[in-house]
C-alpha positions in Angstrom: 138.1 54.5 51.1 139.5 53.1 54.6 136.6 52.3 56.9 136.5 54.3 59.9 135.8 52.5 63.1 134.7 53.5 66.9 137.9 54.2 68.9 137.6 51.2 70.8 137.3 48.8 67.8 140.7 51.4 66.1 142.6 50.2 69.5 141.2 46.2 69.2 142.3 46.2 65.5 146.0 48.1 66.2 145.1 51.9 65.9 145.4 54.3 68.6 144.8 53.6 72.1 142.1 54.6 74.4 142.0 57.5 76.5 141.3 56.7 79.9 137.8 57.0 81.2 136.9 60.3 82.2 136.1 60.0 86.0 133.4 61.5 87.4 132.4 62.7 90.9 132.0 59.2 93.1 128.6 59.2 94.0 128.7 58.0 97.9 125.8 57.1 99.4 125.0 60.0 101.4 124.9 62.1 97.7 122.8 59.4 96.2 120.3 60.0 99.4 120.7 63.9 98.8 119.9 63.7 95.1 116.9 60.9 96.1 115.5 63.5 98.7 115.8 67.0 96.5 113.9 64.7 93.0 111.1 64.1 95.6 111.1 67.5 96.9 110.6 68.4 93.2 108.2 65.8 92.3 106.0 67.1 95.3 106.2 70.8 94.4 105.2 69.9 91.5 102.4 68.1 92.0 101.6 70.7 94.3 101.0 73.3 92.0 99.2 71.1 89.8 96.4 70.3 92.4 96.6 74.5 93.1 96.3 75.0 89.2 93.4 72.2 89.1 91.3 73.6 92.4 91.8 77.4 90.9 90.5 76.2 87.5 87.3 74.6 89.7 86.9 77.4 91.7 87.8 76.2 94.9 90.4 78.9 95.4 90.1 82.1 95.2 92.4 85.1 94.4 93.4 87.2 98.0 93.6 90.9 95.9 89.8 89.6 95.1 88.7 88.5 98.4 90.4 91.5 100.2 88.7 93.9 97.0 85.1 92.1 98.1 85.3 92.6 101.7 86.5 95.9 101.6 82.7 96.7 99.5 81.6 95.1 101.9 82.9 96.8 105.2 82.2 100.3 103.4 78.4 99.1 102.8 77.8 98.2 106.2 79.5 101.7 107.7 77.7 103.5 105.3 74.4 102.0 106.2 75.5 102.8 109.8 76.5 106.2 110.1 72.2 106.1 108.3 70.5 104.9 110.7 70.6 108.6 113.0 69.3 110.5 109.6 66.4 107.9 108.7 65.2 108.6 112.5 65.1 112.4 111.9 62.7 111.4 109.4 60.6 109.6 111.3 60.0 112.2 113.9 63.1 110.7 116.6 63.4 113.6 119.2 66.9 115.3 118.2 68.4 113.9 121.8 67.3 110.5 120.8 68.9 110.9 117.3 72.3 112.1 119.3 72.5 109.3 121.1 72.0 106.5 118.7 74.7 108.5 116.4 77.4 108.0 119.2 76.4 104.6 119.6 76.8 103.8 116.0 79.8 105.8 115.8 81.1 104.4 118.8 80.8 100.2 117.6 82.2 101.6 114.7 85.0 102.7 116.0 85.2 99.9 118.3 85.3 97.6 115.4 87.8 99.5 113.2 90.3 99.0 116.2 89.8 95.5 116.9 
């Protein structure tokens, strides 16, 4: 069996002779700099969304669809315990033009708030 060598070592002992080298792109400078700069901007995005991931898993950050969900309970809660107030003065034995008036009041800051 004839030994079988790399193809270097086949053109040092007589064999074949080497290709030429493959060449590659010439990295100038300016690309070196390029590829530099766009490996940092991926090392920071990543390490980026590892502190995200980290402060989510600690509860430091919160989901918006969640936050929005919340205060959307909340605005409806604080309308609906508006537009009470004129009924739970009927009760108490608020004259009716009283009970008018503090309804267009509420009503009004309501509205005044739902525009702003």
């Amino acid at each position: 069996m004839t030994p079988t060598f790399a193809p270097d070592i086949e053109a040092l002992l007589g064999g074949t002779p080497l290709p030429p080298p493959k060449k590659g792109p010439k990295l100038t400078l300016r690309k070196t700099d390029e590829l530099n700069d766009a490996r940092a901007r991926a090392a920071n995005a990543t390490a980026a969304k590892a502190e995200m991931q980290t402060a989510k898993l600690a509860g430091e950050l919160l989901e918006v669809a969640a936050v929005r969900a919340a205060w959307t309970d909340t605005a409806h809660a604080i309308r609906a315990g508006m537009l009470a107030i004129p009924g739970r003065l009927t009760g108490q034995g608020v004259d009716a033009a009283t009970v008018r008036l503090v309804d267009a009041e509420v009503r009004a800051a309501l509205e005044a708030l739902s525009d702003g």
